[in-house]
Structures are given as structure tokens and as C-alpha cells.
DODRENNU-923060 format. One line per field, with one value per residue (C-alpha): z, x, y. Coordinates in Angstrom, 1 decimal. Example, Ala and Ser with C-alpha at 12.3 -4.5 7.8 and 13.67 -1.06 7.14 Angstrom:
<nodes>
up: c(7.8/7.1)
east: c(12.3/13.7)
north: c(-4.5/-1.1)
</nodes>
This chain:
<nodes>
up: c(17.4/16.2/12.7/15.4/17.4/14.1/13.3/16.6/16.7/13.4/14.2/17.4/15.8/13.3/16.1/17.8/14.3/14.1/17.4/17.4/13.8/15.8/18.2/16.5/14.1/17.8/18.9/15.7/15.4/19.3/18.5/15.1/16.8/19.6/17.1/15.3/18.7/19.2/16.3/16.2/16.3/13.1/11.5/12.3/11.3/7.9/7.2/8.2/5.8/3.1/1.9/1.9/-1.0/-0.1/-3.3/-4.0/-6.6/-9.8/-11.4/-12.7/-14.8/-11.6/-8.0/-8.0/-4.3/-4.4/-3.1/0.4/2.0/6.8/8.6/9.2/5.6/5.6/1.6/1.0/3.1/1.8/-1.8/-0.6/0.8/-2.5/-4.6/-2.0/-3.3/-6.8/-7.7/-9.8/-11.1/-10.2/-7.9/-9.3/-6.8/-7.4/-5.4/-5.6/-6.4/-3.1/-4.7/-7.9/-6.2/-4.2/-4.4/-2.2/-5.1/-3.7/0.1/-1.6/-2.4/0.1/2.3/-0.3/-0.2/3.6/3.0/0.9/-2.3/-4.9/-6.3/-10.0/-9.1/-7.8/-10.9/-9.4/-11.2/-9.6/-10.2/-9.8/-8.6/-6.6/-5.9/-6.7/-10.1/-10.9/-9.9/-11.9/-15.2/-14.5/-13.5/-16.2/-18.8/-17.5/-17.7/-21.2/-22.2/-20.6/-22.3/-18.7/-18.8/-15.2/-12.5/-8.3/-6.7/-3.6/-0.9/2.5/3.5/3.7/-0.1/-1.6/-2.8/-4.1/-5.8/-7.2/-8.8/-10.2/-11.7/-13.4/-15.6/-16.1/-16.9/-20.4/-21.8/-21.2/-18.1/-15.7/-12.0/-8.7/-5.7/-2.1/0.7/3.6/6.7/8.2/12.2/11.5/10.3/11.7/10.2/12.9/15.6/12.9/15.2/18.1/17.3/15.6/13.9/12.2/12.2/9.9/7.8/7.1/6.6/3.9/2.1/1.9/0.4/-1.9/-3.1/-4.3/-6.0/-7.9/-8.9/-10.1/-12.2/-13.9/-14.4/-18.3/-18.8/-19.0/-17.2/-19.0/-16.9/-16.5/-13.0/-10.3/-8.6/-6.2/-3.0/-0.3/3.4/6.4/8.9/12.2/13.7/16.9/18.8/16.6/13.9/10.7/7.2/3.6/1.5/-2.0/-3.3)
east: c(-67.0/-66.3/-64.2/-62.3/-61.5/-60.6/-58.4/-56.2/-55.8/-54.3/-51.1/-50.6/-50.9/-48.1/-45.9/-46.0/-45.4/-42.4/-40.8/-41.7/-39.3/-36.4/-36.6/-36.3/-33.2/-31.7/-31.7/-30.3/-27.6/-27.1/-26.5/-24.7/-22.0/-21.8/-21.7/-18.8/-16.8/-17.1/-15.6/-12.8/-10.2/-10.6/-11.7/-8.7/-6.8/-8.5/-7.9/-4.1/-3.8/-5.6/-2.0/-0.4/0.5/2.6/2.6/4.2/7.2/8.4/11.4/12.3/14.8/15.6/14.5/13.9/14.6/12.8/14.7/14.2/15.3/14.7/17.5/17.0/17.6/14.8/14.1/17.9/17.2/13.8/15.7/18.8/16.8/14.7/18.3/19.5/16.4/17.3/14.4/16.5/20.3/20.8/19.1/18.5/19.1/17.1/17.8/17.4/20.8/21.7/25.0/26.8/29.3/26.8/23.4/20.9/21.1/24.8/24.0/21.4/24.4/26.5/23.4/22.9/26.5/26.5/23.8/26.0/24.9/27.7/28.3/28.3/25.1/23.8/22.7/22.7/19.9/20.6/18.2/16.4/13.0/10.8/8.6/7.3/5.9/8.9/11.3/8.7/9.5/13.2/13.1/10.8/13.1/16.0/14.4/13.0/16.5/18.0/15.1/14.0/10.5/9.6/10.4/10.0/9.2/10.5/9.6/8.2/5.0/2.9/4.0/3.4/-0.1/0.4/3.4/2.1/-0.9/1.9/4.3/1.7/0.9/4.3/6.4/6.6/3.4/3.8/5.8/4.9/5.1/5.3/5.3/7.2/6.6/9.4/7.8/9.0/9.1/7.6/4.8/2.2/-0.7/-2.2/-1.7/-1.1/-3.3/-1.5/2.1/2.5/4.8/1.9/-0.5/1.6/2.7/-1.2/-2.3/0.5/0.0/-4.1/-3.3/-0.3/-2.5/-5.4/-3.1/-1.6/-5.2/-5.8/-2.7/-2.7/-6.5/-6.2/-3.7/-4.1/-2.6/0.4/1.6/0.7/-1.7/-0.1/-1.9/-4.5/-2.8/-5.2/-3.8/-4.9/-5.7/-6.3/-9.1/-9.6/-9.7/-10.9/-11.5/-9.5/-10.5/-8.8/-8.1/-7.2/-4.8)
north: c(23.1/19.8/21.4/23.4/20.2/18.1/21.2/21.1/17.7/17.0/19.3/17.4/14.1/15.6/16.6/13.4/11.7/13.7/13.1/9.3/9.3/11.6/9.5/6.6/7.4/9.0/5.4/3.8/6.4/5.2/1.8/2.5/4.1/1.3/-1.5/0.4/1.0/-2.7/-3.3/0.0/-2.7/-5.1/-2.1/0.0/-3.9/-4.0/-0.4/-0.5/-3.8/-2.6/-0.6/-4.6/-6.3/-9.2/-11.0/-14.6/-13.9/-15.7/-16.3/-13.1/-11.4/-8.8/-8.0/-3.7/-1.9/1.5/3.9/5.7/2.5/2.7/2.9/-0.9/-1.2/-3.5/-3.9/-4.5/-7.5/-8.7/-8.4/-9.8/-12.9/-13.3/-13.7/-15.9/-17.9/-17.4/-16.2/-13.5/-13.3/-9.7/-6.9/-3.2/-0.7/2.4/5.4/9.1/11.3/12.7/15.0/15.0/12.4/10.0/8.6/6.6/3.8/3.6/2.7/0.2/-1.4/-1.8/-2.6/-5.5/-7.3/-6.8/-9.1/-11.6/-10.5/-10.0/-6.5/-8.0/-8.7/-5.3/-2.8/0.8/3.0/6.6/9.2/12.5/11.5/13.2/10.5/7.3/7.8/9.9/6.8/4.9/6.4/5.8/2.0/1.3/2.9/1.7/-2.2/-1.3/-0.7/-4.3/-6.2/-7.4/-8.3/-10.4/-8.1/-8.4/-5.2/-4.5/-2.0/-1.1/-3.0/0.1/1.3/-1.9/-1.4/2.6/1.3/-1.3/0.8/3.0/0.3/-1.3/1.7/2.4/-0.5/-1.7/-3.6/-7.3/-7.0/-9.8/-8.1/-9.1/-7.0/-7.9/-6.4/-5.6/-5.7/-2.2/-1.3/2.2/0.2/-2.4/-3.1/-4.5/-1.5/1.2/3.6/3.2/5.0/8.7/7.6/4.5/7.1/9.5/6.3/6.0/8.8/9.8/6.2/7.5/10.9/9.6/6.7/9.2/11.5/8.6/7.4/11.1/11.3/8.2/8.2/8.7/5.5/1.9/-1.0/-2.5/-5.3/-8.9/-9.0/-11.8/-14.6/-12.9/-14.1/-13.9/-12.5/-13.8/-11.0/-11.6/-9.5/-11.0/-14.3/-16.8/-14.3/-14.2/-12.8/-13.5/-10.0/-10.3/-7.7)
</nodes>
């Protein structure tokens, strides 16, 4: 009688074991996912500025504009204010061949003298790139070629860091290279999440930065790395972090 009793009981301890552990990790999982909706908001903030690089420039030999400029023409003016500066004698206007006749490297430039810069001091660079490493290639062969070995990059805030990654494998070895970013309407950082068109900015940046990791995972860094700047992000009242690019 007693081996029968002994026998029962040792299941019943085990099933009581077992829910005592369920319901244990039910009430972490509970307060996981309440301590992460608390904090939806600086994470959704450090996410969205995670794709900023906003670094401080040099004197350079010449301020690039990637091509695919807003409508705003927003990196024509961040490049047209960093010559103003004279931090570079001339701007190179990279931009996709639209016909035989036109290109976008054209509109580049008459969005930079609009600005007050001087067309001797524009350098078209049309092209037939499909994307960013494509352009890339071009630019980087096209500074190779000029002997200009400090170079400003300049493009929308959320492509900064992708291009980055990209230019630095594909400019010449020794290149020193800063990156600028244009702050772009399309695109906040701070409230990415709260727009389409944010969302779809974000998203795209994600995939396109993952694909560029993939196909330039067999080659080496060529450029000089910049200063790590660090960028204050505001994630609440009183809260502020420092990310280092």
C-alpha cells in the first residue's frame, strides 16, 4: 500500500513542479513585454538613429553629393554650405544618367549654384549606377584619377551609415573620409515609426545595409576611419545617450 501511495505521489509532485516553472516564465514573459512597451519610444529613437552618421569634416580635396538628391535638394545644400565653409575648393556632383542628353549629376548642379556655389567649382560625374555600390565604383575611380585623397561625403541622413560602410571599401587605400549627413524631411530619426513614408525609409536602409555587408564581406577597409563623433540622442525627458558611429 504504502509503494502504491509513493508511486502516485511522485507524478503529482512532477506536475505541480511543472506548472509552478510555466507559471513562472508566464509572468516573466508578462513583465518582459511591459518593460519593453515602456520603453517602445527610445528604443524605436535608437533604432531610427542607428542609420546616422553625422561626422565632423576636414579640409578636403572635394565634397561628393550622391546622387538621387529629395526634391528639397537637401544634400546640394548641406554641400553647398560645407564650401561656403571652405572646407573644400570644389564639389563633385555624382548622379545617375537619366538619357543620353541629361543626367541627375546635371540638376546637382544647378541645385548647387542656386546655392551660390560657382559652376567652375562643380565637377559633374554622370553615371550608370544602379545603386550605391555601383556609384561607389564610379566616384572612387573618377577621384583615383584627379589624385584627390581627403574626401566629404555627402548624402541623406538615413544613408549615411550604409554609405559609409560602402565607400570605405571602395575608395582608394589611404583615402581620409568623412561622411555628412543632410538632414532629410522624409526622414526623422526620432519619430521614424510614426510616417509610412519613415517607416519605408527604415526598413529599406535595414535590408540595403545587409546586402552591402554580404557583398563586400570578402574585402578590406581602405580608407582612413574619422574621429568617433559621439551623437546626443534624446530619449526622453532628462534622458540623453552618446552613440559612436
Amino acid at each position: 500500500m504504502k509503494t502504491s501511495e509513493a508511486t502516485f505521489s511522485s507524478p503529482i509532485r512532477s506536475d505541480r513542479g511543472g506548472i509552478f516553472f510555466r507559471l513562472l516564465s508566464l509572468i516573466f514573459l508578462v513583465i518582459f513585454a511591459f518593460v519593453i512597451y515602456l520603453a517602445r519610444y527610445p528604443i524605436l529613437r535608437l533604432a531610427g538613429n542607428f542609420w546616422v552618421v553625422d561626422e565632423s569634416p576636414q579640409t578636403s580635396d572635394a565634397i561628393v553629393i550622391l546622387s538621387d538628391d529629395d526634391y528639397e535638394a537637401v544634400r546640394a545644400a548641406r554641400a553647398a554650405d560645407l564650401y561656403r565653409a571652405s572646407w573644400a575648393p570644389r564639389i563633385v556632383a555624382s548622379g545617375r544618367t537619366l538619357r543620353p542628353y541629361t543626367s541627375i549629376a546635371e540638376l546637382m548642379q544647378r541645385d548647387l549654384t542656386d546655392r551660390g556655389v560657382p559652376a567652375t567649382a562643380v565637377v559633374r560625374v554622370p553615371n550608370r549606377a544602379r545603386n550605391t555600390l555601383d556609384e561607389a565604383g564610379a566616384v572612387s575611380e573618377f577621384l583615383s584619377a584627379h589624385g584627390w585623397k581627403k574626401i566629404i561625403v555627402v548624402t541623406s541622413n538615413y544613408h549615411t551609415r550604409r554609405s559609409r560602410f560602402i565607400y570605405e571599401h571602395a575608395l582608394a587605400p589611404g583615402t581620409e573620409l568623412r561622411v555628412v549627413a543632410a538632414p532629410d524631411p522624409a526622414y526623422d530619426p526620432n519619430s521614424w515609426w510614426r510616417t509610412r513614408e519613415g517607416l519605408k525609409t527604415f526598413f529599406y536602409e535595414f535590408v540595403g545595409y545587409i546586402v552591402a555587408r554580404w557583398e563586400l564581406r570578402n574585402s578590406d577597409v581602405h580608407t582612413v576611419s574619422a574621429t568617433l563623433i559621439p551623437a546626443r540622442i534624446q530619449l526622453g525627458k532628462g534622458v540623453a545617450v552618446s552613440i559612436y558611429s
